[in-house]
C-alpha positions in Angstrom: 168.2 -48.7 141.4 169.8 -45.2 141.4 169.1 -43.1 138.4 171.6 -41.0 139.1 172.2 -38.3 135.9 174.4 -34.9 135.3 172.3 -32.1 135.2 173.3 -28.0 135.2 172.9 -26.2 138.6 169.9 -24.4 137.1 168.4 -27.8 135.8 169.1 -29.1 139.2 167.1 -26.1 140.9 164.5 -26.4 138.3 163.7 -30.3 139.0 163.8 -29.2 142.6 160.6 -27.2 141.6 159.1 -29.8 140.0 159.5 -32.7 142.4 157.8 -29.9 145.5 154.7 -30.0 143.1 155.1 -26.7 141.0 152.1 -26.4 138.6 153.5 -22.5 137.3 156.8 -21.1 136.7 156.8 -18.3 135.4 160.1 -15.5 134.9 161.8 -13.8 131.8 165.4 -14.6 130.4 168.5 -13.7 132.1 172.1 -15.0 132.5 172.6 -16.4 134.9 168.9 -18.3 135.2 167.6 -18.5 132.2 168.0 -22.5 131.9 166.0 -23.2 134.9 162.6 -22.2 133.2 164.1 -23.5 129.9 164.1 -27.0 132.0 160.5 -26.5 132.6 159.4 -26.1 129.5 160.9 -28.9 128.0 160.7 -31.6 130.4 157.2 -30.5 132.1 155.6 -28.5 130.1 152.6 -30.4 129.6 152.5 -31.0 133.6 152.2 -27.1 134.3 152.0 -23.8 132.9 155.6 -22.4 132.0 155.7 -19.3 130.3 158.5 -16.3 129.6 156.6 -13.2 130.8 157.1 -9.5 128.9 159.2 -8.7 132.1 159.7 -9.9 135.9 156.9 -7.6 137.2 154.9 -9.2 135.2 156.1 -13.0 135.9 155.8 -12.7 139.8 152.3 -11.2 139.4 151.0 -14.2 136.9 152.9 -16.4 139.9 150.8 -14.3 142.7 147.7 -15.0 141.2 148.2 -18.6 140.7 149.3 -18.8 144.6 146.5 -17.0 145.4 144.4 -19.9 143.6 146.5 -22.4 146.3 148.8 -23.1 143.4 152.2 -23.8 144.5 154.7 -21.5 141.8 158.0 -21.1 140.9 159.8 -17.4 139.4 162.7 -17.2 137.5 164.9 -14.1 137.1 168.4 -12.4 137.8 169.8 -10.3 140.6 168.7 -7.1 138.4 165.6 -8.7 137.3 164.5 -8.3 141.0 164.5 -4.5 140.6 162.0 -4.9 138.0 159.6 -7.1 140.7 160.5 -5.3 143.7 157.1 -3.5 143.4 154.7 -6.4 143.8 157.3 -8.5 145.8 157.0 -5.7 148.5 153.8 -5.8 148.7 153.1 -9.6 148.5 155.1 -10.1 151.2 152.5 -7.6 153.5 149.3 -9.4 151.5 150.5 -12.4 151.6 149.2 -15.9 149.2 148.2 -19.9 150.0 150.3 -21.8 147.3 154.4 -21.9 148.2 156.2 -19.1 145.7 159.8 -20.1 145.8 161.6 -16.7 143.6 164.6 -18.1 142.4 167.3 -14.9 141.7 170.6 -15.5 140.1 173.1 -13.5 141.4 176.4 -12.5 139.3 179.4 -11.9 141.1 182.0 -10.7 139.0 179.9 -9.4 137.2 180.1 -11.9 134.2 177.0 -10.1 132.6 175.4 -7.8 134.5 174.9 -4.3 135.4 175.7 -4.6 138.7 176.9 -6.6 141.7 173.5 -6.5 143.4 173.5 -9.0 146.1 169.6 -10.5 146.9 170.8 -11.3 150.4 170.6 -7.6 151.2 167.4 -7.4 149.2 165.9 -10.1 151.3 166.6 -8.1 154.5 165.2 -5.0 152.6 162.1 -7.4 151.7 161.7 -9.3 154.8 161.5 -12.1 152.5 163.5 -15.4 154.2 166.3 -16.5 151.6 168.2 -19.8 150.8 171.9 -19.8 149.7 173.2 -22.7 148.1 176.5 -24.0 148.7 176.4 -26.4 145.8 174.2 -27.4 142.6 173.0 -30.2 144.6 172.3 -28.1 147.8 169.9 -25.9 145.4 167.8 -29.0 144.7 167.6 -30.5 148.0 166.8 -26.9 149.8 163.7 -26.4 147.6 160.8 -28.2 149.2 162.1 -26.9 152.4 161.5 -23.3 151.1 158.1 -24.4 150.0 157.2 -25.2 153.1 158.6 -22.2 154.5 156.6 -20.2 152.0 153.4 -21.7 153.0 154.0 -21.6 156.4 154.4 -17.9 156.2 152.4 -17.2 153.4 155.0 -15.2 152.2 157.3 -15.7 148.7 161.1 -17.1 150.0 164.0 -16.4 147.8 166.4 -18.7 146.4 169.4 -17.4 145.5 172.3 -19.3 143.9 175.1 -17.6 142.1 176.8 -17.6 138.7 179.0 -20.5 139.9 176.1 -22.6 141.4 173.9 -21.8 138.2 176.0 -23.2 135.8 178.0 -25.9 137.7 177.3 -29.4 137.1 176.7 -32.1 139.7 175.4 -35.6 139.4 171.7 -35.9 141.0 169.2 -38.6 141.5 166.0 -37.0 140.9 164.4 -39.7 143.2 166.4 -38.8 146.1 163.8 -36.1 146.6 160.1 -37.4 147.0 158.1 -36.0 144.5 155.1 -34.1 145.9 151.5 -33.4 144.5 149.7 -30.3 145.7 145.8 -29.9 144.2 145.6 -26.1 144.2 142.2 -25.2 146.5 141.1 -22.5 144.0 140.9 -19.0 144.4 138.4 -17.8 147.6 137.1 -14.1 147.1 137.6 -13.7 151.2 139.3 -10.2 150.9 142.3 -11.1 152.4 144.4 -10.2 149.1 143.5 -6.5 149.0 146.3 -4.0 150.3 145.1 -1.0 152.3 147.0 1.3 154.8 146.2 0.1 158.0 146.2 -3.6 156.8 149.3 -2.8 155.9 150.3 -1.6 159.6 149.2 -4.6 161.1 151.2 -7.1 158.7 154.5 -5.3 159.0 153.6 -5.9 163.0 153.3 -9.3 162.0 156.5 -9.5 159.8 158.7 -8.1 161.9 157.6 -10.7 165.1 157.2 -13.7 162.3 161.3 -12.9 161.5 162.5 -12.5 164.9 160.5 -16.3 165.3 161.5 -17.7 162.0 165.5 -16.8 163.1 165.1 -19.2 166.1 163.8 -21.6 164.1 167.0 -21.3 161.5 169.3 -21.8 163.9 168.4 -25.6 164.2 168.2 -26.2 160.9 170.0 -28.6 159.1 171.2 -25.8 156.4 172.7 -23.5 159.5 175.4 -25.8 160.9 178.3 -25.2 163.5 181.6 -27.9 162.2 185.0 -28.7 163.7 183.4 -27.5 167.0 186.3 -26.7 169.7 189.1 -27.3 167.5 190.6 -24.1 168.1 190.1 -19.8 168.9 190.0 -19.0 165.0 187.1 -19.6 163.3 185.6 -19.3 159.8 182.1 -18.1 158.8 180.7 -18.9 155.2 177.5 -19.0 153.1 176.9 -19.9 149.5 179.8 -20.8 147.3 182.3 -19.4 149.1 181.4 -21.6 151.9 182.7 -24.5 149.1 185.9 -22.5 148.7 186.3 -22.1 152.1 186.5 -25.9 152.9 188.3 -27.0 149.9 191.2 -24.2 150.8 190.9 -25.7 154.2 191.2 -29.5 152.8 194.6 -28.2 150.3 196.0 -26.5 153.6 195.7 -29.4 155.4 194.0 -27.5 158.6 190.6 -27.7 160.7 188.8 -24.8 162.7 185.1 -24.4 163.6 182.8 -23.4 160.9 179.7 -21.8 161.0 177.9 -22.7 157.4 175.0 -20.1 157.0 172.8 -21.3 154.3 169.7 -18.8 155.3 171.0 -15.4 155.9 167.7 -13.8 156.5 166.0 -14.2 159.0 169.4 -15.1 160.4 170.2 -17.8 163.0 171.6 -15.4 165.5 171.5 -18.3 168.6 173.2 -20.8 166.7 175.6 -17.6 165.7 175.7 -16.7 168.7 177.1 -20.2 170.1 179.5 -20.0 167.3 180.8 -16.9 168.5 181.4 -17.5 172.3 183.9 -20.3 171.3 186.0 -18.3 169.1 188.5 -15.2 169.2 188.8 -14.4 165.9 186.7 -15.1 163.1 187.1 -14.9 158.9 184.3 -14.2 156.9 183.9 -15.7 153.3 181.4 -14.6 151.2 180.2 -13.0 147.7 179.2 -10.2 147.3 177.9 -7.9 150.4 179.4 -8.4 153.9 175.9 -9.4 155.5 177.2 -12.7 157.7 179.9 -10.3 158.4 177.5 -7.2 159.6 175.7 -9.7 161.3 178.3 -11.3 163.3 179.7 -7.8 164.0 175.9 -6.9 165.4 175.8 -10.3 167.8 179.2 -9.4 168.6 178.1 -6.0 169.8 174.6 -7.2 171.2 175.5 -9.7 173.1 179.0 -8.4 174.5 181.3 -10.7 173.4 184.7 -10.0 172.3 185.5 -11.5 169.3 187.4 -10.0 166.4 185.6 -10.0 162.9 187.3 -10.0 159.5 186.5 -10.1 156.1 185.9 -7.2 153.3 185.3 -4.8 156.5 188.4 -5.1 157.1 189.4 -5.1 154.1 191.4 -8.6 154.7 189.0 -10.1 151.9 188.0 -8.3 148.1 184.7 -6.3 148.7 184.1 -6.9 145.3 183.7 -9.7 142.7 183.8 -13.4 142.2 185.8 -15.5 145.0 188.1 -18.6 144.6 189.5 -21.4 146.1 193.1 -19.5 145.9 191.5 -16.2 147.2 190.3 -18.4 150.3 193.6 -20.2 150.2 195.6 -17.3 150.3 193.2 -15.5 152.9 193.2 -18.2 155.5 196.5 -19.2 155.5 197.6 -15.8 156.5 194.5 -16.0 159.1 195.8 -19.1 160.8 199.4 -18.2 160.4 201.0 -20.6 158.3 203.3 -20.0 155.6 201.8 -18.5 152.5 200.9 -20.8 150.0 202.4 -21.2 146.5 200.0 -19.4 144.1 200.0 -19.3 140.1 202.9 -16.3 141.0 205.3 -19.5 142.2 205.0 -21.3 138.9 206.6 -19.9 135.8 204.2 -17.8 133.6 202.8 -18.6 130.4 202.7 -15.8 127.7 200.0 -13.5 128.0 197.1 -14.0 126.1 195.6 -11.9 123.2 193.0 -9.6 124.2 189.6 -10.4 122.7 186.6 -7.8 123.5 183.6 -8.8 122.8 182.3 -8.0 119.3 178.7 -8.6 117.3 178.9 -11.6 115.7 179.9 -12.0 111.8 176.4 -11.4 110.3 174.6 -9.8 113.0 171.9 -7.7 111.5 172.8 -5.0 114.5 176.1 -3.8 113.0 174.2 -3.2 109.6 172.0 -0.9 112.0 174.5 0.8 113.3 176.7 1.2 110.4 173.3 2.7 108.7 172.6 5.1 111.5 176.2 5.9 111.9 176.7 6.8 108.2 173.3 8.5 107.6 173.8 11.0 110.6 177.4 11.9 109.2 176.0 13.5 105.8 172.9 14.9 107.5 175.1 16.3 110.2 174.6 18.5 113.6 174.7 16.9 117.2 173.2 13.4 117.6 172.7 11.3 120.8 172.9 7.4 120.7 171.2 6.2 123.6 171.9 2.1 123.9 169.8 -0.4 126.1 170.4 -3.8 127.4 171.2 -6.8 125.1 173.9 -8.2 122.3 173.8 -4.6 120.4 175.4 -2.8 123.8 178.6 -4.1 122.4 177.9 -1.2 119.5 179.8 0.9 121.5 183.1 -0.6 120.7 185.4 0.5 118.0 184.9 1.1 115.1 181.4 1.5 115.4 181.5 3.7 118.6 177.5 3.4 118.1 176.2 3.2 121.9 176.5 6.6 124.4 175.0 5.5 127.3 173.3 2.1 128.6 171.7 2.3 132.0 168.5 -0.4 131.9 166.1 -2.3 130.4 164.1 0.0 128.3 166.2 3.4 129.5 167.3 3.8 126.0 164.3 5.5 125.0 163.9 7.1 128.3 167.0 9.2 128.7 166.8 9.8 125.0 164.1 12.2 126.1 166.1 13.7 129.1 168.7 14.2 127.0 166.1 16.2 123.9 164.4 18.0 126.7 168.4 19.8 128.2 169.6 19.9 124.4 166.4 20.4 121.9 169.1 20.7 118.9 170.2 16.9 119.8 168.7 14.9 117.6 168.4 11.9 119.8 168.3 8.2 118.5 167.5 4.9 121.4 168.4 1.8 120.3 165.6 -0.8 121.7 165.8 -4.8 120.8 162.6 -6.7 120.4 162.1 -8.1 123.4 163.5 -5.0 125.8 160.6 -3.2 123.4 158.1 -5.5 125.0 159.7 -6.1 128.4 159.6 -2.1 129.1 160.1 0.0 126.2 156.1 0.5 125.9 155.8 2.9 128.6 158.5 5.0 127.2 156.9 5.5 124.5 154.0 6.1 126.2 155.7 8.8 127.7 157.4 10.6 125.0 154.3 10.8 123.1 151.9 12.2 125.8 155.2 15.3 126.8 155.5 16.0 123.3 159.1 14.6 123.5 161.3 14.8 120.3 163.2 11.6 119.5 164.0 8.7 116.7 162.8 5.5 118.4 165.3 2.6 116.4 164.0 -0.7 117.6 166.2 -3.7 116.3 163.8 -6.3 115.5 166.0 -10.1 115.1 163.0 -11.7 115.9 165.0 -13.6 119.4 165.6 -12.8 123.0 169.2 -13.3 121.6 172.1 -12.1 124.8 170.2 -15.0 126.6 170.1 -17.3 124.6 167.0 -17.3 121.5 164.1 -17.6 123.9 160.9 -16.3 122.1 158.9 -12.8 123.1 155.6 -11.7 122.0 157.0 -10.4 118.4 158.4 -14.4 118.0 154.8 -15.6 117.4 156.2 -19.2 119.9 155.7 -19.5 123.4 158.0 -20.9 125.9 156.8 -24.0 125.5 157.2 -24.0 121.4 153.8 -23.4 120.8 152.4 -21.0 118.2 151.3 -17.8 119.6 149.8 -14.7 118.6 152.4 -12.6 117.1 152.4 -9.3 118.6 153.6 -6.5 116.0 155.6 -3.6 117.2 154.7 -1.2 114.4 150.9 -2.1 115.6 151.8 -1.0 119.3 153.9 1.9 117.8 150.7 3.2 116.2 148.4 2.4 118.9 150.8 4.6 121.7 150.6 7.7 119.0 153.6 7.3 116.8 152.9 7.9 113.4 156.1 8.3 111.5 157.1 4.5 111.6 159.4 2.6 109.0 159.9 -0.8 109.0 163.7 -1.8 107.1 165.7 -4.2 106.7 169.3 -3.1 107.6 171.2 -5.2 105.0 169.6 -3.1 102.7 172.3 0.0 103.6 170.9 2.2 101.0 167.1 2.2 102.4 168.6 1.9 105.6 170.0 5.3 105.4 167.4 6.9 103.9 165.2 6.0 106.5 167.7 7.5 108.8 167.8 10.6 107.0 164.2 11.1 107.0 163.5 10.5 110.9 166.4 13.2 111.2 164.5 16.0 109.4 161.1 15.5 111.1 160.2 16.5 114.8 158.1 14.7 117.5 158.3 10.6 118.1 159.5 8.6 115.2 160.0 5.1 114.8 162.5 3.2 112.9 162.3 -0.7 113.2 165.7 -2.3 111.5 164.2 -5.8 111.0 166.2 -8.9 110.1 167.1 -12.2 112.0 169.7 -12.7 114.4 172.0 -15.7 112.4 171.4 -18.3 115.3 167.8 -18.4 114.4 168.1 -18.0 110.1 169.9 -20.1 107.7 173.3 -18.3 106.7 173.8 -18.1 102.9 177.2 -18.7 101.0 180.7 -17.3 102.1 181.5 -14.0 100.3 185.0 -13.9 98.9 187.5 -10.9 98.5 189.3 -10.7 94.7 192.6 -9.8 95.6 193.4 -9.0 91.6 190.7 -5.8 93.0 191.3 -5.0 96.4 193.3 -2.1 97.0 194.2 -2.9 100.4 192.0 0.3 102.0 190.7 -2.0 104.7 187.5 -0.1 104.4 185.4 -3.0 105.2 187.3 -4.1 108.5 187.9 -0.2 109.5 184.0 0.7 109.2 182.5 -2.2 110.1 185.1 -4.7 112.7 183.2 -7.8 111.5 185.2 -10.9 112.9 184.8 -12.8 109.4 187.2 -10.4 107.7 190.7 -10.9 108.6 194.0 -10.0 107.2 195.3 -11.6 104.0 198.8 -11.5 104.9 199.4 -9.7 101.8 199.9 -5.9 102.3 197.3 -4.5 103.6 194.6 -6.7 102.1 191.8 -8.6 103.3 189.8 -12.0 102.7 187.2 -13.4 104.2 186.7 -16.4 106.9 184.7 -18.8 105.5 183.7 -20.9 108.3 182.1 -18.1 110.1 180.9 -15.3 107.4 177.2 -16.0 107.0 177.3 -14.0 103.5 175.3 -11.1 104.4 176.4 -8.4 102.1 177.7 -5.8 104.4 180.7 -5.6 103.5 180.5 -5.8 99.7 177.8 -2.9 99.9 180.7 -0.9 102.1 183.7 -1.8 99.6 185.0 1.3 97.4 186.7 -1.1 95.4 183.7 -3.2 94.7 186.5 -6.0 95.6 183.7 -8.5 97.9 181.2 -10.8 96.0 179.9 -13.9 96.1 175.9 -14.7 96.7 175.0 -13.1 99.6 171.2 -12.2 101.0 
């Protein structure tokens, strides 16, 4: 009897994990993954160890270490997550493990929310780790106990990388459709195999580099790598991952057929089955997010093995070289390819009114626009030059009008680092970092570490709303819960503050505005490393209090509240210039009434 339910591509992925026998998944939030570990935990998290590490490095260590005990192990991350690994991953790959490691990165074309376009496929070449790219949610699940096979026939981590679209598709899935395996972890042998020295290292790259020119032979039968429509015609379409979906709907809507080479493993790449491709084509289109690598690498057989055969894609500039793809961008692309009349597009239909722009903003209650409203106004009566040096997370979007809070943004945990580049150029900056609670833990520590021992001077703000919140309110070691919901040991950031050397460390709550600034004012006057931690829940974890409401017979129509602070909850009355407040989405947390020169907002409030 089929049991056949809906599941997210992530959940899919995640299942796929725990039907190869997975006994620890490790991996730290970010969109677009973060729901595969989430899966774990709550469907098998008394059947293995899941846990959300301080930071990737970190996870795919843990992971290591369980492989090493013969465990097999599953890591969770984004594209920029990887960077963040990329230290042990290098060198795991040279030391190699026993248990399959399956590293499952989430790459973001578009990007949706990200930093970058960073695309793992590259990375993987750069690695010399093999990688799997799903075409579908359903492909992800399927493909995983092949890549944990391939792990432990390599002894080597393999990478699976879906993308934004794959991650949080749906797709209807049997989870029995996959055999579930059990795999009784050996234990950990002290055979001195797992230490990393210079010449080891020598040998093993020897070893990597003939393993890969092996393993690409081997790809090029697999079921994943496939050759379609063979000798229906001299123009030909390469694809991998997604795109390869787009690519064969467009070619269903056009009503066409040409040989397609599906690459699902783009390193080590199947270069015979490429290669067979090639020699019966004259032309071929690439489609694929985000860097050209089938491209490059049909351009390198091309060139290799003599054969002429035109290649074209985001080389050529005949695709986008950047950003998400489509099934009209592949429509569009290979009708023109194939020489048949262009297709009608949205631009043939007549066009809806445009839309009204809508930014992101901090949402109505969020305990980081008190902070920044606190810092801002503070710093404009003590005056001089001030540098506000943001990180990554929901308070990034402090940089938009009217707070205008955030100056720069480069990483997770940079905020506190360039803050000190910045001090050390300009010593009459005084310069502020904005650091959330779980970016403190992930890899704001060693800044710290860092400004204390070179004598840096800088106001260390950490915004403490006791959630991992851009991602979704998954705990971190100040949360005091685990991934699994379990009670933890609560970690206190003022406790680390004082055991890396800060002394001057105040702990506020941001709705107060009046402490708030004062604390402000004080870190401004001293020198050296302060600390300021603005503490109070983000409003998906706490229980909103009442409304406020605006008394019109008072307001004066300033707009001071919805000029200083852009909260969503206050909107226009349609009266003059005066304001009320939304009910259904203010959470009645004071701000505003304690910014009012009218003293026009009341109600109960925190």
């Amino acid at each position: 009897m089929s049991n056949t339910t809906l599941f997210m591509g992530n959940e899919l992925a995640a299942l796929g994990a725990a039907r190869a026998g997975v006994t620890v998944a490790t991996g730290y939030p970010g969109t677009p993954s973060t729901e595969a570990l989430e899966y774990l935990a709550k469907h098998f998290g008394q059947q293995m160890h899941v846990e959300w590490s301080v930071n990737e490095k970190t996870a795919l260590e843990v992971a290591a270490g369980a492989s090493y005990a013969g465990a097999r192990t599953f890591v969770t991350m984004k594209q920029v997550g990887l960077n963040v690994a990329s230290d042990p991953l290098m060198s795991l790959r040279y030391v190699g493990l026993s248990g399959g490691m399956v590293v499952y990165v989430a790459d973001d074309p578009g990007p949706i929310s990200s930093q970058t376009e960073q695309d793992t496929r590259s990375f993987a070449a750069f690695a010399k780790v093999p990688v799997f790219d799903p075409s579908s949610p359903e492909e992800a699940f399927a493909m995983m106990a092949d890549a944990y096979a391939l792990s432990e026939q390599l002894g080597s981590p393999v990478f699976l990388r879906p993308t934004t679209r794959i991650c949080h598709a749906n797709a209807a899935a049997d989870p029995d459709s996959v055999p579930q395996q059990t795999v009784q972890p050996a234990g950990f042998r002290a055979c001195g195999q797992r230490i990393i020295f210079p010449r080891t290292s020598y040998l093993a790259h020897l070893r990597i580099e003939d393993e890969c020119e092996r393993l690409s032979e081997t790809l090029s039968s697999s079921p994943w790598n496939s050759i379609q429509n063979a000798g229906s015609g001299k123009l030909g379409i390469a694809a991998g991952g997604v795109s390869y979906a787009y690519a064969m709907e467009a070619m269903s809507l056009l009503g066409v057929a040409c040989p397609v080479l599906k690459i699902s493993t783009p390193f080590p790449f199947p270069e015979r089955l490429a290669e067979e491709f090639l020699s019966q084509v004259d032309q071929v289109l690439v489609f694929e997010e985000l860097d050209p690598v089938i491209e490059r690498n049909l351009i390198y057989l091309c060139g290799k093995r003599g054969l002429n055969v035109r290649v074209l894609g985001k080389g050529t500039r005949t695709l986008p070289r950047a950003g998400e793809y489509s099934v009209e961008i592949a429509k569009a692309a290979m009708a023109q390819f194939l020489g048949l009349a262009a297709p009608c597009t949205d631009m043939c239909l007549p066009q809806p009114p445009a839309l009204p722009v809508r930014p992101p903003v901090l949402c109505a209650g969020c305990p980081h626009r008190a902070s920044f409203y606190a810092v801002k106004r503070a710093m404009r009566k003590f005056g001089g030059k001030a540098l506000f040096a943001g990180d990554i997370g929901c308070y990034t979007l402090g940089n938009a009008k009217p707070l205008e809070m955030v100056d720069t943004c480069l990483c997770m945990g940079a905020g506190i680092t360039v803050a000190q580049g910045v001090s050390a150029v300009e010593p009459d900056t005084i310069a502020f970092s904005f650091t959330g609670d779980s970016t403190f833990f992930h890899t704001g520590l060693p800044g710290i570490a860092n400004a204390v021992y070179n004598g840096a001077s800088m106001v260390s703000v950490i915004l403490d709303n006791s959630t991992t919140a851009m991602t979704g309110q998954q705990p971190n070691p100040s949360t005091g819960f685990r991934a699994s919901g379990e009670v933890a040991q609560k970690l206190s950031i003022e406790a680390a503050l004082k055991a890396l050397g800060v002394e001057d460390i105040q702990v506020v709550n941001p709705f107060d505005q009046q402490a708030a600034q004062d604390a402000v004012t004080h870190a401004a006057g001293q020198t050296g490393v302060r600390a300021i931690i603005f503490r109070a829940p983000c409003i998906a974890v706490s229980r909103p209090g009442k409304p406020l409401r605006v008394n019109p017979d008072a307001c004066t129509g300033c707009r001071a509240c919805a000029k200083l602070l852009g909260c969503p909850a206050i909107v226009s009355s349609g009266q003059d210039n005066r304001v009320m407040i939304d009910s259904s989405i203010c959470t009645g947390c004071g701000l505003c009434s304690q910014v009012c020169p009218a003293g026009a907002i009341g109600g109960e409030h925190k």
